[in-house]
C-alpha positions in Angstrom: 11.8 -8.7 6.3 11.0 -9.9 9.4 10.5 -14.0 9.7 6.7 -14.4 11.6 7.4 -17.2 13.5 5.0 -17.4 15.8 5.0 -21.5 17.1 8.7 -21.5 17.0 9.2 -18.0 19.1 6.3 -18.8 21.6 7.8 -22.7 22.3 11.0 -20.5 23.7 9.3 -18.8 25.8 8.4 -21.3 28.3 10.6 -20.8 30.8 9.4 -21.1 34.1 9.0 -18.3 35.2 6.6 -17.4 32.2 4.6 -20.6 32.8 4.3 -19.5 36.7 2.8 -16.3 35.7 0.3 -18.2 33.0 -0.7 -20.5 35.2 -1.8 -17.3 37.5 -4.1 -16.0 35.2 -5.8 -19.7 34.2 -6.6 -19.7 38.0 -7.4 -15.4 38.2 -9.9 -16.8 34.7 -11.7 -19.3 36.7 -12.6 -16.8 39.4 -13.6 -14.4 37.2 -16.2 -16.7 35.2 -17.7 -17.2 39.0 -17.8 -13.9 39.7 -19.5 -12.6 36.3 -22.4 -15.5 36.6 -23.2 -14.9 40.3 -22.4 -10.5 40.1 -23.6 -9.6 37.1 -25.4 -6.4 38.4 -22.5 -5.4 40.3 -20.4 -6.3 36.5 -22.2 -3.4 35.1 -21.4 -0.7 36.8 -17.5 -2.1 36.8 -18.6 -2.3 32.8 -19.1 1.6 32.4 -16.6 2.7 34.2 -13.6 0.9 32.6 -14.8 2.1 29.4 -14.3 5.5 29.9 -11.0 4.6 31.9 -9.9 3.1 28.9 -10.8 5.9 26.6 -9.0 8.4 28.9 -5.7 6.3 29.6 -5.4 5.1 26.0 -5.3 8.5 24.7 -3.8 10.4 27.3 -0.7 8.0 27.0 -0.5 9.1 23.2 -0.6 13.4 25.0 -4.5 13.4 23.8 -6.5 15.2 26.5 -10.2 16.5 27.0 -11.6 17.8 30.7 -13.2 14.8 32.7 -16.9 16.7 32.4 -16.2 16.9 28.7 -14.8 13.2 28.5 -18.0 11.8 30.9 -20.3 14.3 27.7 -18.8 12.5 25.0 -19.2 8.9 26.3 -22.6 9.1 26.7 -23.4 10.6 23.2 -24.5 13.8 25.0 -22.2 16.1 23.0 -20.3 16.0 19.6 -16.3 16.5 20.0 -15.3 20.3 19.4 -11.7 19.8 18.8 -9.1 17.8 17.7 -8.7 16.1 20.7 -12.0 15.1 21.1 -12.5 13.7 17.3 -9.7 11.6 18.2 -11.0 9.9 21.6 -14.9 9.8 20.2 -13.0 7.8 17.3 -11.7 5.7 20.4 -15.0 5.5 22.1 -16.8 4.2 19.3 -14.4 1.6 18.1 -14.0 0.1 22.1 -17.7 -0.4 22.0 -17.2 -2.6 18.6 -14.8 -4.4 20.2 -17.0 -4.9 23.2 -20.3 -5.8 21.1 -18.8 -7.9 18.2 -15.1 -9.1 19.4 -16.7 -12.8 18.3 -17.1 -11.7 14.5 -14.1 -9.3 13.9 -10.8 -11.8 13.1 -7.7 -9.5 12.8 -7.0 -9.8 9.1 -5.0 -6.8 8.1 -8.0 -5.2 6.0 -10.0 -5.4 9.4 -7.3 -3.8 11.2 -7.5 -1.3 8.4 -11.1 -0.9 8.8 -10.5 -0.3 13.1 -8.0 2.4 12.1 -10.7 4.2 9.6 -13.3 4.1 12.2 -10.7 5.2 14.9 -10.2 8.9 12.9 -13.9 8.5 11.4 -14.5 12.2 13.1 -10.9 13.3 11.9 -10.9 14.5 8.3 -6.9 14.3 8.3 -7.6 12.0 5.5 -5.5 9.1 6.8 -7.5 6.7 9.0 -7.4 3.7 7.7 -4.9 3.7 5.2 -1.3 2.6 5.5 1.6 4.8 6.0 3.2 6.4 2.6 6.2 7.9 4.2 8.9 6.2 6.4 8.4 6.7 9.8 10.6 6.4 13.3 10.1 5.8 17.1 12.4 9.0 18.6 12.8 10.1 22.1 14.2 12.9 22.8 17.1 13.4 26.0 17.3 16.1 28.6 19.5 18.2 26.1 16.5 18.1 23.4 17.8 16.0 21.2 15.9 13.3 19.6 17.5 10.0 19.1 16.0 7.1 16.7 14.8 4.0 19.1 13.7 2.4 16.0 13.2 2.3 12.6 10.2 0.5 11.7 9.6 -1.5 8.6 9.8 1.2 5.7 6.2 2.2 3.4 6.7 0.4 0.8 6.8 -3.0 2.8 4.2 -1.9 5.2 1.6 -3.8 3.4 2.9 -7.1 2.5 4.4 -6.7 6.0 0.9 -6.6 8.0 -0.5 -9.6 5.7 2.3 -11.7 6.6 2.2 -10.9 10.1 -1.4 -11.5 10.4 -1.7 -14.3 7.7 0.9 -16.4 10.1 -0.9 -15.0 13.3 -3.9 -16.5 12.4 -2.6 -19.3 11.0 -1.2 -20.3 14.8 -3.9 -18.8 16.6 -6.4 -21.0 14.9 -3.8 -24.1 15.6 -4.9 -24.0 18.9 -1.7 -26.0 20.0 -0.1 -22.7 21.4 -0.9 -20.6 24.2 -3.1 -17.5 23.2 -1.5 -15.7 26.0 2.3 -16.1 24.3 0.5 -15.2 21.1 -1.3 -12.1 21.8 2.1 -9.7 23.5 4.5 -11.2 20.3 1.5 -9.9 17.6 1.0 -6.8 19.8 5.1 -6.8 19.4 5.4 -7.5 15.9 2.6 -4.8 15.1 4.5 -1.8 16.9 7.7 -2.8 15.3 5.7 -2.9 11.5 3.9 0.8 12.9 1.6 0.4 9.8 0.0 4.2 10.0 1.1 7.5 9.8 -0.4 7.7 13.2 -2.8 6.3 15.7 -0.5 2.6 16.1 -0.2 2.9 19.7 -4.2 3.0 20.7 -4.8 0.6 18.0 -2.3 -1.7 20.0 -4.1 -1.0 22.6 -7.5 -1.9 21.0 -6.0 -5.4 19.1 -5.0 -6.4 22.2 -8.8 -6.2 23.9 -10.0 -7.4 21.0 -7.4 -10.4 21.3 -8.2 -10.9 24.9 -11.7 -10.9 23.9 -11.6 -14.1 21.6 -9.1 -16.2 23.6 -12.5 -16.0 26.2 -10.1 -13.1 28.6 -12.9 -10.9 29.5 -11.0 -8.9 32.4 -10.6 -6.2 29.9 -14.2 -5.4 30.0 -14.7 -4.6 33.9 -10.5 -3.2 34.8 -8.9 -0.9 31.9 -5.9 -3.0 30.9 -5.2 0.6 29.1 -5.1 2.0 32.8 -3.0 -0.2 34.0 -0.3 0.5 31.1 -0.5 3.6 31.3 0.3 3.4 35.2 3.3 1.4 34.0 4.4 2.8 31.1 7.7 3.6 31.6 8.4 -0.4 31.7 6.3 -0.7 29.3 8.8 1.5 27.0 11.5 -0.5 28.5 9.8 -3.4 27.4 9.1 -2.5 23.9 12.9 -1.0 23.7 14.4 -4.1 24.9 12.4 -6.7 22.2 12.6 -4.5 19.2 16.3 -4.8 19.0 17.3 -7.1 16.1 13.6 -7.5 15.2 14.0 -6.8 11.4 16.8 -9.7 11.5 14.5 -11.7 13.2 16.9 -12.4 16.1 15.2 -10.3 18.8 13.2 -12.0 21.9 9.8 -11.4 22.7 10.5 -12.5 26.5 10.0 -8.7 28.2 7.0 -8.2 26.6 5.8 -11.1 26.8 6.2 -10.8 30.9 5.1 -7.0 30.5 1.8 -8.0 29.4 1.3 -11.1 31.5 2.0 -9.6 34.5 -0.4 -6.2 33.4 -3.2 -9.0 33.3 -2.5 -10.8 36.5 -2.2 -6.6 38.0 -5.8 -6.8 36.6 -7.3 -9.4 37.4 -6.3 -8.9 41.1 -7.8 -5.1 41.2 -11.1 -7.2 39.3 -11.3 -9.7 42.5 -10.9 -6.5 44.7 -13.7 -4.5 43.2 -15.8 -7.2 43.0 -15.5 -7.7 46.7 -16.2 -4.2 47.9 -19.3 -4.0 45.1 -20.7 -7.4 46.4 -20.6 -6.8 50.3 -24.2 -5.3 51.0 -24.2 -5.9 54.7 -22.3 -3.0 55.5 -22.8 0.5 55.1 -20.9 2.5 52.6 -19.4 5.1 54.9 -18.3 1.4 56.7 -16.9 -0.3 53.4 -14.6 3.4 52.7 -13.4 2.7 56.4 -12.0 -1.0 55.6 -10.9 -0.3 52.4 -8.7 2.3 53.6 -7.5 -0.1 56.7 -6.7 -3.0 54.2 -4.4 -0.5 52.1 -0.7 -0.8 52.6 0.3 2.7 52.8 -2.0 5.8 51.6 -4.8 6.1 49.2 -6.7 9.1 47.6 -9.9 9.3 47.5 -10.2 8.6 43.0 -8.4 5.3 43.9 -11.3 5.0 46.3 -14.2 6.1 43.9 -12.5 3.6 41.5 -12.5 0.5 44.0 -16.5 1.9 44.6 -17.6 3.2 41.8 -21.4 2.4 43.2 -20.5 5.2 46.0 -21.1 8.6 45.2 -18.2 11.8 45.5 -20.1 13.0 47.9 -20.7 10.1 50.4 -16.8 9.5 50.0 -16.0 12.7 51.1 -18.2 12.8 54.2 -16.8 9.0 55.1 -13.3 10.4 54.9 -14.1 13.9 57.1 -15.4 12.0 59.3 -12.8 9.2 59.2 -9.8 12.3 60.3 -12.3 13.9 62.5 -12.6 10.6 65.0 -9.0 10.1 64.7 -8.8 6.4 62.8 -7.2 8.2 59.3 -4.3 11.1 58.7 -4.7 13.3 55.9 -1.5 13.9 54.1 -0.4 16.0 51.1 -2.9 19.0 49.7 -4.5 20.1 47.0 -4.4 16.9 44.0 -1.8 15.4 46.0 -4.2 14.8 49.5 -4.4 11.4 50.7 -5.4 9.7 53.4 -3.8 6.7 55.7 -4.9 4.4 58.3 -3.4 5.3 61.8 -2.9 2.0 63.5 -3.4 2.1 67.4 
Protein backbone atom coordinates (compact mmCIF):
# COMPACT_ATOMS: atom_id res chain seq x y z
CA UNK A 1 0.00 0.00 0.00
CA UNK A 2 0.85 3.27 -0.52
CA UNK A 3 3.37 5.05 2.23
CA UNK A 4 1.33 8.56 3.36
CA UNK A 5 4.14 10.57 3.82
CA UNK A 6 3.00 13.75 3.92
CA UNK A 7 6.01 16.00 5.85
CA UNK A 8 8.62 14.12 4.02
CA UNK A 9 6.90 14.48 0.28
CA UNK A 10 5.85 18.21 0.87
CA UNK A 11 9.73 19.17 2.28
CA UNK A 12 10.70 18.10 -1.60
CA UNK A 13 8.67 20.12 -2.95
CA UNK A 14 10.19 23.33 -2.28
CA UNK A 15 11.85 24.16 -5.06
CA UNK A 16 11.79 27.49 -6.12
CA UNK A 17 9.77 27.74 -8.39
CA UNK A 18 6.96 26.29 -6.08
CA UNK A 19 7.84 28.76 -3.27
CA UNK A 20 7.56 31.67 -5.96
CA UNK A 21 4.08 30.64 -6.75
CA UNK A 22 3.24 30.30 -2.72
CA UNK A 23 4.52 33.33 -1.92
CA UNK A 24 1.93 34.75 -4.74
CA UNK A 25 -0.99 33.65 -3.11
CA UNK A 26 0.18 34.76 0.72
CA UNK A 27 0.35 38.28 -0.98
CA UNK A 28 -3.23 37.56 -3.49
CA UNK A 29 -4.58 36.38 0.60
CA UNK A 30 -3.74 39.61 2.10
CA UNK A 31 -5.59 41.54 -0.62
CA UNK A 32 -8.43 39.55 -0.42
CA UNK A 33 -8.90 39.90 3.53
CA UNK A 34 -9.01 43.88 2.55
CA UNK A 35 -11.20 43.52 -0.01
CA UNK A 36 -13.90 41.26 1.95
CA UNK A 37 -13.85 43.76 5.12
CA UNK A 38 -14.20 47.00 3.12
CA UNK A 39 -16.70 45.08 -0.09
CA UNK A 40 -18.76 43.02 1.63
CA UNK A 41 -21.95 44.00 -0.30
CA UNK A 42 -20.30 43.88 -3.45
CA UNK A 43 -18.86 39.92 -1.81
CA UNK A 44 -22.39 38.86 -2.06
CA UNK A 45 -23.40 39.02 -5.19
CA UNK A 46 -19.74 37.42 -6.24
CA UNK A 47 -21.07 34.89 -3.30
CA UNK A 48 -24.15 33.61 -5.34
CA UNK A 49 -22.91 33.54 -8.37
CA UNK A 50 -19.84 31.24 -7.87
CA UNK A 51 -22.04 28.87 -6.30
CA UNK A 52 -23.97 27.98 -8.99
CA UNK A 53 -20.70 28.27 -11.18
CA UNK A 54 -19.41 25.65 -9.12
CA UNK A 55 -22.39 23.41 -9.25
CA UNK A 56 -22.47 23.68 -13.08
CA UNK A 57 -18.60 23.22 -13.77
CA UNK A 58 -18.12 20.48 -11.11
CA UNK A 59 -20.72 18.38 -12.66
CA UNK A 60 -20.54 19.20 -16.15
CA UNK A 61 -16.73 18.03 -16.00
CA UNK A 62 -18.03 14.62 -14.70
CA UNK A 63 -20.81 14.80 -18.41
CA UNK A 64 -23.75 15.81 -15.80
CA UNK A 65 -25.86 18.41 -17.45
CA UNK A 66 -29.24 20.32 -16.63
CA UNK A 67 -30.47 23.58 -18.83
CA UNK A 68 -29.22 26.99 -17.18
CA UNK A 69 -33.08 28.00 -16.36
CA UNK A 70 -33.42 24.56 -14.79
CA UNK A 71 -29.95 24.82 -13.00
CA UNK A 72 -30.75 28.79 -11.75
CA UNK A 73 -34.71 26.57 -10.39
CA UNK A 74 -32.86 24.18 -8.50
CA UNK A 75 -30.42 26.52 -6.68
CA UNK A 76 -32.87 28.46 -5.30
CA UNK A 77 -34.98 25.62 -3.90
CA UNK A 78 -37.69 26.70 -6.43
CA UNK A 79 -38.04 23.21 -7.96
CA UNK A 80 -37.19 19.51 -7.01
CA UNK A 81 -34.74 17.73 -9.61
CA UNK A 82 -36.82 15.53 -12.26
CA UNK A 83 -34.07 13.42 -13.44
CA UNK A 84 -31.05 11.79 -12.92
CA UNK A 85 -29.05 14.53 -13.67
CA UNK A 86 -30.53 16.82 -11.53
CA UNK A 87 -30.62 14.44 -8.25
CA UNK A 88 -27.07 14.42 -8.82
CA UNK A 89 -26.18 18.29 -8.97
CA UNK A 90 -29.02 19.09 -6.05
CA UNK A 91 -26.85 16.48 -4.10
CA UNK A 92 -23.93 18.88 -5.17
CA UNK A 93 -25.83 22.01 -4.32
CA UNK A 94 -26.66 20.99 -0.99
CA UNK A 95 -23.39 19.64 0.19
CA UNK A 96 -21.36 23.09 -1.28
CA UNK A 97 -23.65 25.05 1.05
CA UNK A 98 -22.36 22.71 4.08
CA UNK A 99 -19.13 23.37 3.15
CA UNK A 100 -19.77 27.02 2.87
CA UNK A 101 -21.80 27.26 6.39
CA UNK A 102 -19.76 24.81 8.58
CA UNK A 103 -16.14 24.28 6.79
CA UNK A 104 -14.95 25.24 10.70
CA UNK A 105 -16.65 22.03 12.27
CA UNK A 106 -16.32 19.33 9.46
CA UNK A 107 -12.37 17.76 9.86
CA UNK A 108 -11.91 15.30 6.90
CA UNK A 109 -11.83 12.04 8.82
CA UNK A 110 -12.70 9.32 6.44
CA UNK A 111 -16.25 8.66 8.08
CA UNK A 112 -16.91 12.42 7.33
CA UNK A 113 -15.87 12.05 3.87
CA UNK A 114 -18.23 9.11 3.91
CA UNK A 115 -20.96 11.16 5.27
CA UNK A 116 -20.20 14.20 2.22
CA UNK A 117 -20.47 11.35 -0.27
CA UNK A 118 -24.09 10.11 1.26
CA UNK A 119 -25.35 13.61 1.28
CA UNK A 120 -23.88 14.06 -2.28
CA UNK A 121 -26.39 11.08 -3.82
CA UNK A 122 -28.95 11.86 -0.82
CA UNK A 123 -31.67 12.43 -3.85
CA UNK A 124 -30.14 9.40 -5.78
CA UNK A 125 -31.63 6.08 -4.60
CA UNK A 126 -28.67 4.14 -6.46
CA UNK A 127 -28.07 2.88 -3.02
CA UNK A 128 -24.34 3.71 -2.98
CA UNK A 129 -23.71 7.29 -1.60
CA UNK A 130 -21.76 7.02 1.04
CA UNK A 131 -20.45 3.75 1.06
CA UNK A 132 -17.09 2.50 -0.18
CA UNK A 133 -16.58 0.79 -3.39
CA UNK A 134 -17.15 -3.20 -3.36
CA UNK A 135 -15.82 -3.89 -6.78
CA UNK A 136 -12.38 -2.88 -8.22
CA UNK A 137 -12.48 -0.04 -10.18
CA UNK A 138 -10.14 1.79 -13.08
CA UNK A 139 -9.41 5.28 -14.61
CA UNK A 140 -9.76 4.40 -18.65
CA UNK A 141 -9.68 6.74 -21.57
CA UNK A 142 -10.47 5.78 -24.52
CA UNK A 143 -8.26 6.77 -28.08
CA UNK A 144 -9.63 7.94 -31.39
CA UNK A 145 -9.96 4.16 -32.51
CA UNK A 146 -12.42 3.58 -29.38
CA UNK A 147 -10.44 1.74 -27.52
CA UNK A 148 -10.13 2.15 -23.88
CA UNK A 149 -6.81 2.01 -22.25
CA UNK A 150 -6.20 1.59 -18.21
CA UNK A 151 -4.49 5.07 -16.92
CA UNK A 152 -4.70 3.56 -13.60
CA UNK A 153 -5.61 1.16 -11.41
CA UNK A 154 -6.54 2.46 -8.17
CA UNK A 155 -6.14 0.81 -4.80
CA UNK A 156 -8.36 -2.43 -5.03
CA UNK A 157 -11.94 -2.83 -2.59
CA UNK A 158 -10.81 -4.63 -0.24
CA UNK A 159 -8.04 -2.05 0.86
CA UNK A 160 -10.21 0.91 0.16
CA UNK A 161 -10.99 1.33 3.69
CA UNK A 162 -7.99 0.89 5.63
CA UNK A 163 -6.53 2.87 2.69
CA UNK A 164 -8.76 6.22 3.25
CA UNK A 165 -8.06 6.01 7.26
CA UNK A 166 -4.48 5.94 6.70
CA UNK A 167 -4.43 8.58 4.27
CA UNK A 168 -6.49 10.76 6.34
CA UNK A 169 -5.25 9.64 9.83
CA UNK A 170 -1.60 10.91 8.53
CA UNK A 171 -3.20 13.91 6.76
CA UNK A 172 -4.44 15.13 9.79
CA UNK A 173 -1.81 14.19 11.72
CA UNK A 174 0.50 16.96 9.58
CA UNK A 175 -2.13 19.23 8.95
CA UNK A 176 -2.59 19.83 12.60
CA UNK A 177 1.42 20.03 12.89
CA UNK A 178 1.15 23.18 11.57
CA UNK A 179 5.03 23.07 10.67
CA UNK A 180 4.08 22.38 6.87
CA UNK A 181 2.51 24.46 4.31
CA UNK A 182 -1.32 23.86 3.99
CA UNK A 183 -0.93 24.81 0.45
CA UNK A 184 1.70 21.59 -0.29
CA UNK A 185 -0.78 19.71 1.84
CA UNK A 186 -4.08 20.15 0.35
CA UNK A 187 -3.07 19.15 -3.88
CA UNK A 188 -0.91 15.75 -2.37
CA UNK A 189 -4.38 14.72 -0.20
CA UNK A 190 -6.48 15.80 -3.14
CA UNK A 191 -3.69 13.46 -5.08
CA UNK A 192 -3.64 10.66 -2.85
CA UNK A 193 -7.66 10.58 -2.68
CA UNK A 194 -8.03 10.16 -6.64
CA UNK A 195 -5.42 7.64 -6.74
CA UNK A 196 -7.35 5.56 -3.51
CA UNK A 197 -10.95 6.49 -5.76
CA UNK A 198 -12.80 5.26 -2.69
CA UNK A 199 -16.58 5.07 -4.36
CA UNK A 200 -18.11 3.39 -6.96
CA UNK A 201 -18.76 6.83 -8.23
CA UNK A 202 -18.97 10.48 -7.56
CA UNK A 203 -14.75 10.79 -6.45
CA UNK A 204 -14.12 13.49 -8.82
CA UNK A 205 -16.79 16.27 -7.39
CA UNK A 206 -15.99 15.06 -4.09
CA UNK A 207 -12.34 16.12 -4.91
CA UNK A 208 -13.58 18.96 -5.91
CA UNK A 209 -15.64 19.63 -2.65
CA UNK A 210 -12.51 18.31 -0.15
CA UNK A 211 -10.57 20.68 -1.75
CA UNK A 212 -13.07 23.85 -0.85
CA UNK A 213 -13.55 22.47 2.12
CA UNK A 214 -9.54 22.33 2.63
CA UNK A 215 -9.15 25.81 1.38
CA UNK A 216 -11.79 26.73 3.78
CA UNK A 217 -9.88 25.78 7.05
CA UNK A 218 -6.36 26.80 6.01
CA UNK A 219 -8.36 30.53 6.20
CA UNK A 220 -8.30 30.45 1.71
CA UNK A 221 -11.67 31.92 1.19
CA UNK A 222 -11.21 32.68 -2.72
CA UNK A 223 -13.27 29.66 -3.29
CA UNK A 224 -16.29 31.26 -1.97
CA UNK A 225 -16.58 34.53 -4.43
CA UNK A 226 -14.46 32.71 -7.99
CA UNK A 227 -15.41 28.80 -8.70
CA UNK A 228 -12.09 27.15 -8.32
CA UNK A 229 -14.30 24.26 -10.01
CA UNK A 230 -14.64 26.78 -13.04
CA UNK A 231 -11.45 27.33 -13.37
CA UNK A 232 -10.54 23.45 -13.56
CA UNK A 233 -12.77 22.80 -15.65
CA UNK A 234 -11.40 25.58 -18.04
CA UNK A 235 -8.10 23.73 -17.63
CA UNK A 236 -8.89 20.42 -17.53
CA UNK A 237 -7.06 18.96 -20.03
CA UNK A 238 -3.79 19.91 -17.83
CA UNK A 239 -5.40 19.06 -15.25
CA UNK A 240 -5.56 15.27 -16.63
CA UNK A 241 -2.07 15.73 -17.61
CA UNK A 242 -1.42 16.58 -14.11
CA UNK A 243 -3.13 13.81 -12.44
CA UNK A 244 -1.62 11.32 -15.27
CA UNK A 245 1.79 12.48 -14.67
CA UNK A 246 1.82 12.03 -10.48
CA UNK A 247 -0.15 8.87 -10.33
CA UNK A 248 2.59 6.91 -11.92
CA UNK A 249 4.37 4.74 -9.30
CA UNK A 250 1.93 5.98 -6.66
CA UNK A 251 1.11 2.53 -5.15
CA UNK A 252 5.11 2.03 -4.73
CA UNK A 253 5.16 5.20 -3.21
CA UNK A 254 7.83 6.55 -5.68
CA UNK A 255 5.69 8.97 -7.67
CA UNK A 256 5.98 12.97 -7.28
CA UNK A 257 3.36 15.11 -6.28
CA UNK A 258 5.19 18.20 -8.05
CA UNK A 259 2.55 18.79 -11.22
CA UNK A 260 -0.12 18.74 -9.15
CA UNK A 261 0.99 20.36 -6.73
CA UNK A 262 1.80 23.41 -9.42
CA UNK A 263 -1.67 22.53 -11.17
CA UNK A 264 -3.44 23.54 -8.18
CA UNK A 265 -1.29 26.44 -7.09
CA UNK A 266 -1.36 28.13 -10.10
CA UNK A 267 -5.55 27.42 -10.40
CA UNK A 268 -5.55 29.49 -7.12
CA UNK A 269 -3.27 32.35 -8.12
CA UNK A 270 -5.66 32.14 -11.81
CA UNK A 271 -8.38 32.83 -9.04
CA UNK A 272 -7.37 35.04 -7.03
CA UNK A 273 -6.46 37.40 -9.98
CA UNK A 274 -10.13 37.12 -11.70
CA UNK A 275 -11.27 37.85 -7.63
CA UNK A 276 -9.15 41.31 -7.62
CA UNK A 277 -10.69 41.95 -11.13
CA UNK A 278 -14.30 41.57 -10.16
CA UNK A 279 -13.91 43.24 -7.19
CA UNK A 280 -12.71 46.16 -9.10
CA UNK A 281 -15.43 46.48 -11.70
CA UNK A 282 -18.25 45.71 -8.65
CA UNK A 283 -16.64 48.45 -6.43
CA UNK A 284 -16.28 51.44 -9.13
CA UNK A 285 -19.75 53.31 -8.59
CA UNK A 286 -18.67 56.51 -10.21
CA UNK A 287 -19.23 55.36 -13.57
CA UNK A 288 -22.08 54.26 -15.37
CA UNK A 289 -22.52 50.63 -16.24
CA UNK A 290 -22.96 50.93 -20.03
CA UNK A 291 -19.23 52.96 -19.18
CA UNK A 292 -17.66 50.13 -16.94
CA UNK A 293 -18.82 47.31 -20.17
CA UNK A 294 -16.79 49.93 -22.35
CA UNK A 295 -13.37 49.64 -20.25
CA UNK A 296 -13.64 46.32 -19.53
CA UNK A 297 -13.71 45.37 -22.94
CA UNK A 298 -10.72 48.08 -23.76
CA UNK A 299 -8.52 46.51 -20.90
CA UNK A 300 -9.06 42.88 -22.56
CA UNK A 301 -6.21 41.51 -24.53
CA UNK A 302 -7.94 40.14 -27.42
CA UNK A 303 -11.86 39.37 -27.59
CA UNK A 304 -14.45 38.73 -25.05
CA UNK A 305 -18.16 37.46 -25.09
CA UNK A 306 -20.48 38.97 -23.56
CA UNK A 307 -21.01 35.66 -20.41
CA UNK A 308 -17.30 36.43 -19.70
CA UNK A 309 -18.69 39.95 -19.34
CA UNK A 310 -21.90 39.11 -17.22
CA UNK A 311 -19.41 37.14 -15.13
CA UNK A 312 -16.80 40.07 -14.55
CA UNK A 313 -20.45 42.13 -13.67
CA UNK A 314 -22.66 40.00 -12.39
CA UNK A 315 -24.42 43.33 -10.73
CA UNK A 316 -25.30 44.34 -14.56
CA UNK A 317 -28.20 42.86 -16.04
CA UNK A 318 -28.39 40.75 -19.74
CA UNK A 319 -30.16 43.25 -20.93
CA UNK A 320 -28.08 46.45 -20.09
CA UNK A 321 -25.00 44.40 -21.51
CA UNK A 322 -26.53 43.89 -24.60
CA UNK A 323 -27.54 47.53 -25.26
CA UNK A 324 -23.75 48.69 -24.05
CA UNK A 325 -22.34 46.32 -26.60
CA UNK A 326 -24.97 47.53 -29.74
CA UNK A 327 -24.18 50.53 -29.07
CA UNK A 328 -20.47 49.94 -28.46
CA UNK A 329 -20.33 48.44 -32.65
CA UNK A 330 -22.80 50.99 -33.70
CA UNK A 331 -20.24 54.11 -32.69
CA UNK A 332 -17.45 52.29 -34.08
CA UNK A 333 -15.08 51.75 -30.72
CA UNK A 334 -15.82 47.53 -30.83
CA UNK A 335 -15.94 44.74 -33.85
CA UNK A 336 -18.20 41.99 -33.48
CA UNK A 337 -16.72 38.79 -34.50
CA UNK A 338 -17.92 35.12 -34.76
CA UNK A 339 -21.96 34.34 -34.68
CA UNK A 340 -24.31 32.62 -33.07
CA UNK A 341 -22.55 31.14 -29.36
CA UNK A 342 -19.36 31.82 -30.81
CA UNK A 343 -20.05 36.09 -31.14
CA UNK A 344 -17.62 38.20 -29.51
CA UNK A 345 -16.63 41.43 -29.35
CA UNK A 346 -13.00 43.31 -29.49
CA UNK A 347 -11.77 46.73 -28.89
CA UNK A 348 -10.72 48.51 -32.22
CA UNK A 349 -7.76 50.63 -31.24
CA UNK A 350 -7.57 54.02 -33.22
Amino acid sequence: MHNFEYKENARKLLTPEIVNLLSSIYEHKGRQQLFVEAKKDELNTLLEIAKIQSTKSSNRIEGIFTTDKRLEELMQKKSEPRNRNEQEITGYRDVLSTIHESYDYISPTSNIIQQLHRDLYSYNQNGFGGKYKSSDNIIAETDGNGIQKVRFAPVPAFETEEAMRLMTERFLEEWNNSKTDKLLLIPMFILDFLCIHPFEDGNGRMSRLLTLLLLYRAGFIIGKYISIEMVIEESKETYYEALQDCSTEWHESNNTYEPFVKYYLGILIKASNEFESRVEYLSDNKISKPERVKRLIQNTVGKINKKEILEKCPDISTKTVERALADLVKEGLIEKVGASSATAYVWIEK
